[in-house]
TORBAVO-579665 format. One record per residue (C-alpha): residue in one letter; residue number from 1; x, z, y. Coordinates in nm, 2 decimals, padded with zeros to 4 digits. Layout:
+--------+-----+--------+--------+--------+
! residu ! num !      X !      Z !      Y !
+--------+-----+--------+--------+--------+
!      A ! NUM !      X !      Z !      Y !
...
+--------+-----+--------+--------+--------+
***
This chain:
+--------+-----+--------+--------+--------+
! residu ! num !      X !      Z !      Y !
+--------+-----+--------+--------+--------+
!      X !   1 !  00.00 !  00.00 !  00.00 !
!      X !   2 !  00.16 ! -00.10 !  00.30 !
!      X !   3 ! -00.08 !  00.16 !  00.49 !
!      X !   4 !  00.08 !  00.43 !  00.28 !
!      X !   5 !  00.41 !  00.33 !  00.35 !
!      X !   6 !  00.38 !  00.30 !  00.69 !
!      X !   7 !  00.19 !  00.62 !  00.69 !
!      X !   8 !  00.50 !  00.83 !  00.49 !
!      X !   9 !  00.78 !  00.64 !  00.68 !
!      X !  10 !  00.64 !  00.79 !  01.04 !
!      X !  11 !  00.64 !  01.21 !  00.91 !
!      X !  12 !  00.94 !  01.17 !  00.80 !
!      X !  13 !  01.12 !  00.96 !  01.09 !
!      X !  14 !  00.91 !  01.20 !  01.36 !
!      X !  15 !  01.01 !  01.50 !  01.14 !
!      X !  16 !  01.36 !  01.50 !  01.19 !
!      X !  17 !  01.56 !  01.50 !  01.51 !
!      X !  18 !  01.63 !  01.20 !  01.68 !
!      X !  19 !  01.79 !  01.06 !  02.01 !
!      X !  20 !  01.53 !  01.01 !  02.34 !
!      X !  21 !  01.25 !  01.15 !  02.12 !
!      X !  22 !  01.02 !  01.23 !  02.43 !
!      X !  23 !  01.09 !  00.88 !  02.55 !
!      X !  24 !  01.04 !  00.69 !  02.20 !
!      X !  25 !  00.72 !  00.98 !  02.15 !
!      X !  26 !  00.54 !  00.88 !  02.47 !
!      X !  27 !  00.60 !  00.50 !  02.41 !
!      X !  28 !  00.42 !  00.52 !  02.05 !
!      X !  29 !  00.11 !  00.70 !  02.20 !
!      X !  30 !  00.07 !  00.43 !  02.49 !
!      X !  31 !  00.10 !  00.15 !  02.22 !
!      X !  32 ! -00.14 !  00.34 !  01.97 !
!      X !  33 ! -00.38 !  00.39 !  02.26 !
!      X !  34 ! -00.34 !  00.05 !  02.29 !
!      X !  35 ! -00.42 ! -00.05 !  01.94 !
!      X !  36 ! -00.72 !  00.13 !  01.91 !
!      X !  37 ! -00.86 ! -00.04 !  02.21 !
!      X !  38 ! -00.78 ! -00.36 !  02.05 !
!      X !  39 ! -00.94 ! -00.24 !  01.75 !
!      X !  40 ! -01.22 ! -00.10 !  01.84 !
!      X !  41 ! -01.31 ! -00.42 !  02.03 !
!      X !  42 ! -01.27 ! -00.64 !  01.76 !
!      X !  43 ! -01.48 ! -00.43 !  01.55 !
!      X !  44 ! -01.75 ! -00.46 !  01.76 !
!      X !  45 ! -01.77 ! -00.82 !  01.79 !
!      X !  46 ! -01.83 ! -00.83 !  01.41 !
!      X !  47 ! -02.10 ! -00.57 !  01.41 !
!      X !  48 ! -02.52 ! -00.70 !  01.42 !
!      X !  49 ! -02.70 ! -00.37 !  01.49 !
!      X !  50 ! -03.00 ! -00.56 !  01.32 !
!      X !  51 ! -02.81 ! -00.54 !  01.01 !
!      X !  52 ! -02.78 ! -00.19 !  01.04 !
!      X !  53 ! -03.13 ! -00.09 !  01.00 !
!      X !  54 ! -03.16 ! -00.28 !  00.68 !
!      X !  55 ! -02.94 ! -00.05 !  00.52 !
!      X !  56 ! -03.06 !  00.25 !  00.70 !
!      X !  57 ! -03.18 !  00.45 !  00.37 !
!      X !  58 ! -02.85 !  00.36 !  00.16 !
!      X !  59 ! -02.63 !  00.50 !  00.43 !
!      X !  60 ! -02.89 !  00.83 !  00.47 !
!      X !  61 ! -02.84 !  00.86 !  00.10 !
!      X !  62 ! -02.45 !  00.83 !  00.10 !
!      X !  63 ! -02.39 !  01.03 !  00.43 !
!      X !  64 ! -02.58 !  01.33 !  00.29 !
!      X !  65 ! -02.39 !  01.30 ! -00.02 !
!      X !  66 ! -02.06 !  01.30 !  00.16 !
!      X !  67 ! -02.12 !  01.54 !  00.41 !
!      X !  68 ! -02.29 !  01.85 !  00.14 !
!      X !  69 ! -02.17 !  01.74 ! -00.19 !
!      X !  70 ! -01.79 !  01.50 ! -00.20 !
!      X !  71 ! -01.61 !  01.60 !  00.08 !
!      X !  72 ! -01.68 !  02.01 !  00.09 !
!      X !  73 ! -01.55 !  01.97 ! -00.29 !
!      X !  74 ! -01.21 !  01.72 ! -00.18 !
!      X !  75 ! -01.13 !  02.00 !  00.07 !
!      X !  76 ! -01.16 !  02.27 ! -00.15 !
!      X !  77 ! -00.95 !  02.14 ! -00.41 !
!      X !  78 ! -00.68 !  01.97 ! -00.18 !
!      X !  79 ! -00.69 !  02.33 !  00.06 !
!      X !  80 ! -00.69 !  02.53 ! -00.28 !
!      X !  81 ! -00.29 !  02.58 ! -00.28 !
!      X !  82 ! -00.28 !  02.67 !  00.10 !
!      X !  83 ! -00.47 !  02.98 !  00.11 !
!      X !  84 ! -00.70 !  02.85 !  00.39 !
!      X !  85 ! -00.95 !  03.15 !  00.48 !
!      X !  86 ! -01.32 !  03.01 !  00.42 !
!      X !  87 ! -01.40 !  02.98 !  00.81 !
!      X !  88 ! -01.15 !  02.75 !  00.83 !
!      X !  89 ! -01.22 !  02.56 !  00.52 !
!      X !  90 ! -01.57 !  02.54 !  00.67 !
!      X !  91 ! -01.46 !  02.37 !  00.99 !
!      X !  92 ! -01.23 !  02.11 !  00.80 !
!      X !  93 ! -01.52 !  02.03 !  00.54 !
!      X !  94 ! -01.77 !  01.97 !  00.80 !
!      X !  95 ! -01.50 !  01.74 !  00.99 !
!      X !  96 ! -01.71 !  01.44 !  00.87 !
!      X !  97 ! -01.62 !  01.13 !  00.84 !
!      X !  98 ! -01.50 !  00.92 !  01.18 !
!      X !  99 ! -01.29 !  00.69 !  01.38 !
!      X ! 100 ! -01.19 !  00.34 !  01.29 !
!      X ! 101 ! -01.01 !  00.38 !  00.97 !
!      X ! 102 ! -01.27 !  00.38 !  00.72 !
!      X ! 103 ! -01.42 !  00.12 !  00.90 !
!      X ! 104 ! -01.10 ! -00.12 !  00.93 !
!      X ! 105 ! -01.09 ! -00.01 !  00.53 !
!      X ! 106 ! -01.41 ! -00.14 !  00.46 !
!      X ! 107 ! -01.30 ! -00.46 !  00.55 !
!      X ! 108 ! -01.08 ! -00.53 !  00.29 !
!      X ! 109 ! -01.35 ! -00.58 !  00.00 !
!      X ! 110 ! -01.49 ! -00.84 !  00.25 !
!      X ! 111 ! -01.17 ! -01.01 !  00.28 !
!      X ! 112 ! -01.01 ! -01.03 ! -00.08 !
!      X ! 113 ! -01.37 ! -01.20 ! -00.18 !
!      X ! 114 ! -01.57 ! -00.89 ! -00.31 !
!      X ! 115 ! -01.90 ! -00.96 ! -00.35 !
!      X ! 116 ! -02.05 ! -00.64 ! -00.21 !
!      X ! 117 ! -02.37 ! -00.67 !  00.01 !
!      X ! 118 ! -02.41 ! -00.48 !  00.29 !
!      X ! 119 ! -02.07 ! -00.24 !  00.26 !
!      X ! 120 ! -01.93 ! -00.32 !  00.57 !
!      X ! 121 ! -02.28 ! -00.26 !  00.72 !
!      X ! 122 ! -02.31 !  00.06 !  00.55 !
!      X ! 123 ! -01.98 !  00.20 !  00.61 !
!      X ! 124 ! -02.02 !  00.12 !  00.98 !
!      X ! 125 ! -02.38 !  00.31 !  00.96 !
!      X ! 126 ! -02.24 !  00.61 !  00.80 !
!      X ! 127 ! -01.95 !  00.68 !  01.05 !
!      X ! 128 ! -02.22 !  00.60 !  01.33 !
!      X ! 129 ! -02.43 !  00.91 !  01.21 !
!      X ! 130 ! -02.12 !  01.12 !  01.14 !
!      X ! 131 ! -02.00 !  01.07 !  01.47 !
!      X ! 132 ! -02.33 !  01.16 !  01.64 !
!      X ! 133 ! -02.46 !  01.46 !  01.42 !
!      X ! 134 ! -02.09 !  01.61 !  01.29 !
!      X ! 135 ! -01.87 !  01.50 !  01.56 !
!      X ! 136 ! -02.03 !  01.64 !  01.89 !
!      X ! 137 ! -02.11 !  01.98 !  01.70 !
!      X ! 138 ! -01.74 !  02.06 !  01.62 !
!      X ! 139 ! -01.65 !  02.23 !  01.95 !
!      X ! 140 ! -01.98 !  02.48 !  01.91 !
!      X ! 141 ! -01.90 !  02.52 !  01.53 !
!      X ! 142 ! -01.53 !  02.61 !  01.64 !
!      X ! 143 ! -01.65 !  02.88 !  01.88 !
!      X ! 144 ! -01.92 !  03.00 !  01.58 !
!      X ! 145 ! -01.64 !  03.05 !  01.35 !
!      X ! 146 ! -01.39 !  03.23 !  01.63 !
!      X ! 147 ! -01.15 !  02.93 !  01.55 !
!      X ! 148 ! -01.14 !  02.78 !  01.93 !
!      X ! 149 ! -00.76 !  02.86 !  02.12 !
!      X ! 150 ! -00.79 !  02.88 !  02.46 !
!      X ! 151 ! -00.64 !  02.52 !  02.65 !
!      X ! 152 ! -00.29 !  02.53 !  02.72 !
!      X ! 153 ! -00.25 !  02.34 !  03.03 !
!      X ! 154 !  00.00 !  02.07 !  03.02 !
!      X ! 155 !  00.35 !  02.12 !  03.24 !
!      X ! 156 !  00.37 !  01.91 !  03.56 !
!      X ! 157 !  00.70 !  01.80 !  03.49 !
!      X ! 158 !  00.96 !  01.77 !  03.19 !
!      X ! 159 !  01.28 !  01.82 !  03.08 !
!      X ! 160 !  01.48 !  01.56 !  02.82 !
!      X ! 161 !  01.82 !  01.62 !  02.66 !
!      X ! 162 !  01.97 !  01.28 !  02.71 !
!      X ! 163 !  02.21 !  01.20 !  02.49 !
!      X ! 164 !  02.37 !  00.88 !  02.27 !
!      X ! 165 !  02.42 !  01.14 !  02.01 !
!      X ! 166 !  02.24 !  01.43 !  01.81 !
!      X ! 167 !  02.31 !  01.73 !  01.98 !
!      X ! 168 !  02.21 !  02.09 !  01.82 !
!      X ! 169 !  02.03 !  02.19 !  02.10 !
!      X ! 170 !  01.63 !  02.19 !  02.24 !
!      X ! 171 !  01.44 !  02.20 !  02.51 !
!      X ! 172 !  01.15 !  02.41 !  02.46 !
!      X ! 173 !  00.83 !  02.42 !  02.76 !
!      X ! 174 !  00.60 !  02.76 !  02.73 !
!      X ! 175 !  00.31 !  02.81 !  02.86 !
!      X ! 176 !  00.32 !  03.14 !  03.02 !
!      X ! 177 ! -00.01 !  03.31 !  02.87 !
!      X ! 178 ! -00.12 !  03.66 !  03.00 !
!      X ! 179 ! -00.04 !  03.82 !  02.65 !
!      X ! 180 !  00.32 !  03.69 !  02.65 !
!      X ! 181 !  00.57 !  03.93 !  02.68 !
!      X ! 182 !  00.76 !  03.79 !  02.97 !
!      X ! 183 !  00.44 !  03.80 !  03.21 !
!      X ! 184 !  00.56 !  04.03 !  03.51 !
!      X ! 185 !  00.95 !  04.03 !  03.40 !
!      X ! 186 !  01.26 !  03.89 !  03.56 !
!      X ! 187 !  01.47 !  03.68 !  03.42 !
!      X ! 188 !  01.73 !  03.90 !  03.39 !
!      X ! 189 !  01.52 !  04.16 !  03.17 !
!      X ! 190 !  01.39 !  03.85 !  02.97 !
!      X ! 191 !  01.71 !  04.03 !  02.70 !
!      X ! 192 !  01.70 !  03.60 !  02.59 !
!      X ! 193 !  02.01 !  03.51 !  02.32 !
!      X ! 194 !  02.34 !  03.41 !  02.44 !
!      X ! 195 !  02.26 !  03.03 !  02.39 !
!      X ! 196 !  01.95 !  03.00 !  02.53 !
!      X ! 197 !  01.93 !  03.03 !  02.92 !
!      X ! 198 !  01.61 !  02.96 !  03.20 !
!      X ! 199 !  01.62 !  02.59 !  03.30 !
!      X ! 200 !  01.36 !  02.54 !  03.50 !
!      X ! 201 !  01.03 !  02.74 !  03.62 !
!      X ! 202 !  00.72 !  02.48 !  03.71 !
!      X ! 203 !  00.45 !  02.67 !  03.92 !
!      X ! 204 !  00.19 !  02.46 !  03.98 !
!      X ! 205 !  00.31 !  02.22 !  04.18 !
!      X ! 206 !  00.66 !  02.39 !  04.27 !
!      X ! 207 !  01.00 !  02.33 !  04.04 !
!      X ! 208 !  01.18 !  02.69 !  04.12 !
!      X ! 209 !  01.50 !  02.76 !  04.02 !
!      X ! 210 !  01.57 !  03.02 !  03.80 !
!      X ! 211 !  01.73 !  03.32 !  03.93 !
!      X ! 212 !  01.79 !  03.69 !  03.79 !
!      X ! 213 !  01.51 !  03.80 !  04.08 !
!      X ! 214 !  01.30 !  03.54 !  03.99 !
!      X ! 215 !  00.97 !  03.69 !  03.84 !
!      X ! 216 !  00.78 !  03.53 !  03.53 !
!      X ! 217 !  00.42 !  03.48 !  03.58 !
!      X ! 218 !  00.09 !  03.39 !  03.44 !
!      X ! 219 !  00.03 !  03.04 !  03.44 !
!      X ! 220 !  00.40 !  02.95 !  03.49 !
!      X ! 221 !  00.57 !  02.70 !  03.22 !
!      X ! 222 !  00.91 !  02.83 !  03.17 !
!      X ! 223 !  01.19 !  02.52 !  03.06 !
!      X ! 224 !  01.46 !  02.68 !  02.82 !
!      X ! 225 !  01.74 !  02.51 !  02.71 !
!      X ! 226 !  01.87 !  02.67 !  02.32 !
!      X ! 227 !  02.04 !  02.61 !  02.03 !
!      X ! 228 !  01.78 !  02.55 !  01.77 !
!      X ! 229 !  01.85 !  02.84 !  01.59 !
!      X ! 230 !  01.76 !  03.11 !  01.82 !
!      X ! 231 !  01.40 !  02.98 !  01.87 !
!      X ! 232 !  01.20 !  03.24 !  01.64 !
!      X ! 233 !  01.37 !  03.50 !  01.91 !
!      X ! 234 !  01.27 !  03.32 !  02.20 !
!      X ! 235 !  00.90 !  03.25 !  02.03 !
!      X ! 236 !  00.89 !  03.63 !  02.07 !
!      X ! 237 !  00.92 !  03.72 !  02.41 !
!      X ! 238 !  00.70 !  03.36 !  02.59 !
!      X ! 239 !  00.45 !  03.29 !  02.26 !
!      X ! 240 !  00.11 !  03.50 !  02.23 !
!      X ! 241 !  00.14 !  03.70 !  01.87 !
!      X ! 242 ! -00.06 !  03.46 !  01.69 !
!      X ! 243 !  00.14 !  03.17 !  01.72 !
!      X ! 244 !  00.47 !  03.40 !  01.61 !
!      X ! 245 !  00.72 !  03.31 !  01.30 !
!      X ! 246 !  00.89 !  03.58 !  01.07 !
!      X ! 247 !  01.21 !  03.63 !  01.20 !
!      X ! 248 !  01.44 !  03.49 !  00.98 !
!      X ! 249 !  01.65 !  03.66 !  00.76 !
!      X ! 250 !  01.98 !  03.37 !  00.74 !
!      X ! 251 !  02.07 !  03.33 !  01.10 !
!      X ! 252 !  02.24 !  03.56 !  01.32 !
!      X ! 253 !  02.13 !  03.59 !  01.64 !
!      X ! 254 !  02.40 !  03.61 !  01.93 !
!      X ! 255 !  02.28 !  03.92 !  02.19 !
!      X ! 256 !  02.49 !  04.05 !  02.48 !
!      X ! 257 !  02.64 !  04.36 !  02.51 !
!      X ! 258 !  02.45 !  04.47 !  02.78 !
!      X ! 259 !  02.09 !  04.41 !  02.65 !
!      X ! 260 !  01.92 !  04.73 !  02.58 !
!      X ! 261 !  01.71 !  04.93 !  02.28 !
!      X ! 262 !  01.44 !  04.94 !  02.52 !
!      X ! 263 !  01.44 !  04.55 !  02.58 !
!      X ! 264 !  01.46 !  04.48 !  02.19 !
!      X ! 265 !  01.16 !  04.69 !  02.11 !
!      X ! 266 !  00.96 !  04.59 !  02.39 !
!      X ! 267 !  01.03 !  04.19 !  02.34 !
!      X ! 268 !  01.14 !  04.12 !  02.00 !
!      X ! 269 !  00.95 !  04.42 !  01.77 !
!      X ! 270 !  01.29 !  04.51 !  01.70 !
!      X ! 271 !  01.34 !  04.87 !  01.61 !
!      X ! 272 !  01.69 !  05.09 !  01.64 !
!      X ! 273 !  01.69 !  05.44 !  01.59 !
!      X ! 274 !  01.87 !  05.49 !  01.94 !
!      X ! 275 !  01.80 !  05.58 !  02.27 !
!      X ! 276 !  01.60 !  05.34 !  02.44 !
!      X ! 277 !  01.80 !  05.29 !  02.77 !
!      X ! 278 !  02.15 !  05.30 !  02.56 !
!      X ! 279 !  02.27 !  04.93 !  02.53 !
!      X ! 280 !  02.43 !  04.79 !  02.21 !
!      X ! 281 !  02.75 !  04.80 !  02.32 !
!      X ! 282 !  02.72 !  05.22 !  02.37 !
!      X ! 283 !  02.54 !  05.21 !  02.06 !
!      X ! 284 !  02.78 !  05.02 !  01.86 !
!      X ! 285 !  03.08 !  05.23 !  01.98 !
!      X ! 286 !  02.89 !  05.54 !  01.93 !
!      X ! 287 !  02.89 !  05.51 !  01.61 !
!      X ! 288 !  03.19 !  05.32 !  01.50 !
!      X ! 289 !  03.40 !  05.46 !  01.76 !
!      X ! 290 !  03.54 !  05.34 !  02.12 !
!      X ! 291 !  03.74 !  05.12 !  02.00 !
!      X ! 292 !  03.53 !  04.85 !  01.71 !
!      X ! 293 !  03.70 !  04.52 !  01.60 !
!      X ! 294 !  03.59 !  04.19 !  01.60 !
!      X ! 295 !  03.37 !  04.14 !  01.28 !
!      X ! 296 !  03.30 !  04.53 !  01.27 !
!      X ! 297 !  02.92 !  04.55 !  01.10 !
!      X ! 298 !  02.67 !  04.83 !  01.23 !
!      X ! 299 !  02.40 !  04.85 !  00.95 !
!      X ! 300 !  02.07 !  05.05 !  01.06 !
!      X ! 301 !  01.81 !  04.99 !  00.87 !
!      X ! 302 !  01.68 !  04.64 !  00.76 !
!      X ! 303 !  01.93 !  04.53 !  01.09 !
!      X ! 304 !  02.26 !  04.47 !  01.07 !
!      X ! 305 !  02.49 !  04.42 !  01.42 !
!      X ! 306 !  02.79 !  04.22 !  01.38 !
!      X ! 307 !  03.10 !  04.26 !  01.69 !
!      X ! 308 !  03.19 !  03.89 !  01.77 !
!      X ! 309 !  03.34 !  03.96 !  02.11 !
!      X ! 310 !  03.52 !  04.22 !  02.32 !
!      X ! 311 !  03.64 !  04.21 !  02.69 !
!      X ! 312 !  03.93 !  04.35 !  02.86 !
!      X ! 313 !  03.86 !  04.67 !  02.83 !
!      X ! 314 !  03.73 !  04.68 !  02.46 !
!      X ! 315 !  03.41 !  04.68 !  02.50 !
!      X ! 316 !  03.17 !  04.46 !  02.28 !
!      X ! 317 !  03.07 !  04.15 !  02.55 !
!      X ! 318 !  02.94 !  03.96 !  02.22 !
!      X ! 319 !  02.64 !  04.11 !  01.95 !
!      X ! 320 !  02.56 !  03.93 !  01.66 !
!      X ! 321 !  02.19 !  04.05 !  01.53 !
!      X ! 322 !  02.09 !  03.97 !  01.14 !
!      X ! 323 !  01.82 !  04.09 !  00.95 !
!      X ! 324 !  01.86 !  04.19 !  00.57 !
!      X ! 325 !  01.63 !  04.07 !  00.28 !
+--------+-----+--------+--------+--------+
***
């Protein structure tokens, strides 16, 4: 099926990292919007509503069949391995059947010589009434089963990494929410890794610069440039809860000395059996003495804190935070 193909090759090109993505992202979805004007022109030049009355009961008959009886019992079995809770298996079963697709499929019979009468008709007639009874009751059936997120406005500018080659890096755009963590901070209590730093602040229609003084608020969508493998910390402190991965246990997360017990408890759920205003660097040399090595290892519970750098005067500049299995 050259459908399928198609189909497969795209998740797995657009699931991996690749140069100008934004750019070669934004040109697809002008060309696709594109497409499905085409399309949906087209179609309509082959369609007789006349024709669609005549097969008015056979497409009752198979609509009611596919909305109560086939598709409920695909989605259970394909959702079966994914735990899906039922609310949420109700909204995807009562998706219905729409668009273009099945439509553009229906075709096909027609044009390798099938001798089917009326499919085309009654394929077209069936998406009609799933589009008008299923389609336009989604958003009320969302807010019925508690399922509806609030809208994330969308930033009013952007930030690309530009490069000829594949850098380990990202540029990551939150939407400030009122539950995220950072509402009300500055950016210098924002505690954020070593290599991930404020790029940019978009306030409406204002670009500010990011200072230390500069205070986080709602509504604001906050530009961070990071290596990719501190994102489940940064998650933490600008993503509501919900929306929050499981730290992971394989990756070490680079802190600065200075960042306190407080700010770890407060932005990352991170608990330390320390003071709260005592930073790691005191709490690291309280316990292993004023003067730890590089590579000295702190283990307090399911967290472990690694020494990977020291100033001039020997104290720790650099923090590496793991979590144990």
């Amino acid at each position: 099926s050259g459908f399928l193909a198609v189909y497969i090759a795209g998740i797995t090109i657009g699931s991996r990292p690749m140069v100008f993505q934004r750019g070669i992202w934004l040109f697809h979805d002008g060309m696709a919007w594109l497409a499905q004007i085409v399309m949906f022109v087209m179609l309509g030049l082959v369609v007789y509503p006349s024709r669609l009355l005549t097969v008015a009961g056979d497409g009752l008959l198979l609509a009611f069949a596919l909305t109560f009886l086939a598709r409920p019992a695909a989605v259970a079995v394909s959702l079966l391995p994914f735990r899906f809770r039922f609310r949420e298996y109700l909204f995807i079963a009562w998706a219905g059947l729409k668009g273009a697709v099945p439509i553009v499929l229906a075709i096909y019979p027609v044009l390798l010589g099938v001798q089917v009468e009326g499919i085309f008709e009654t394929i077209f007639f069936v998406v009609l009434l799933s589009t008008l009874t299923q389609g336009w009751s989604l958003p009320w059936l969302a807010r019925k089963l508690r399922l509806e997120e609030p809208h994330v406005p969308e930033a009013p500018v952007s930030l690309e990494i530009t490069s000829l080659h594949q850098v380990d890096g990202d540029i990551i755009a939150y939407a400030v929410d009122e539950r995220s963590k950072a509402v009300g901070r500055l950016v210098r209590e924002l505690s954020l890794p070593e290599t991930a730093v404020v790029a940019m602040i978009a306030r409406e229609n204002k670009v500010i610069p990011p200072r230390g003084s500069t205070r986080v608020c709602k509504g604001d969508h906050v530009f961070i440039v990071m290596g990719s493998q501190v994102r489940p910390m940064v998650d933490r402190v600008f993503s509501v809860e919900e929306h929050q991965e499981e730290m992971p246990t394989d990756v070490e997360f680079p802190l600065q000395g200075y960042i306190t017990v407080g700010s770890l408890v407060a932005l990352y759920d991170i608990m330390l059996d320390a003071d709260s205003g005592c930073t790691l660097d005191q709490l690291i040399r309280a316990r292993l003495g004023d003067s730890p090595h590089i590579g000295a290892k702190l283990e307090m519970g399911d967290i472990v804190l690694h020494v990977r750098r020291l100033n001039d005067r020997g104290h720790v500049e650099l923090v590496g935070l793991s979590i144990s299995e």
